[in-house]
C-alpha positions in Angstrom: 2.5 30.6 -12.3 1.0 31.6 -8.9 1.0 34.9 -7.1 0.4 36.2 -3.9 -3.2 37.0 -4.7 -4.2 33.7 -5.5 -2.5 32.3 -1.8 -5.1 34.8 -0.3 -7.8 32.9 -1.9 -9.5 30.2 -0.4 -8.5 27.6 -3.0 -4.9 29.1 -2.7 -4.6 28.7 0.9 -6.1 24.3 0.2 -3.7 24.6 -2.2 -0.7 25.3 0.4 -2.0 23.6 2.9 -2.0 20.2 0.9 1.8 21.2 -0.5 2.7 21.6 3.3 1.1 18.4 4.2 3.3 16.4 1.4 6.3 17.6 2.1 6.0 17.0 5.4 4.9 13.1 4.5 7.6 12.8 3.1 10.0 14.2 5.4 8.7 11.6 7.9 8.7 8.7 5.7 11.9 9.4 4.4 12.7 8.2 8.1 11.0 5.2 8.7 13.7 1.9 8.5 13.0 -0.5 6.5 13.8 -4.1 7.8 13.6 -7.1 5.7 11.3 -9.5 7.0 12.0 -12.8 8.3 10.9 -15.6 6.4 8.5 -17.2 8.5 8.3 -21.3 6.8 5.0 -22.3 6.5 4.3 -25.5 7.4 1.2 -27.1 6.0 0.0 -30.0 3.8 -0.8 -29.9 -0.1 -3.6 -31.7 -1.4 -3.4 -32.4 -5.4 -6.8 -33.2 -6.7 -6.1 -36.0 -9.7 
């Protein structure tokens, strides 16, 4: 699909750049915990309009 001479072209070399940049997203992300959040209880009053 692509061979060396298209990596020595300008487009080619975006091209690697943005597969670098993915993997490496998602080589940190696949780090980041997750926590469930705390239910925080709202307290406030509810107005019905009749």
């Amino acid at each position: 699909m692509y061979d060396r001479s298209f990596f020595r072209t300008q487009l080619g070399q975006a091209a690697l750049a943005s597969i670098v940049a993915m993997s490496a997203f998602v080589m940190l992300s696949s780090h980041i915990t997750v926590t469930t959040p705390v239910a925080a209880i709202a307290t406030y009053e509810q107005v019905e309009i009749a």
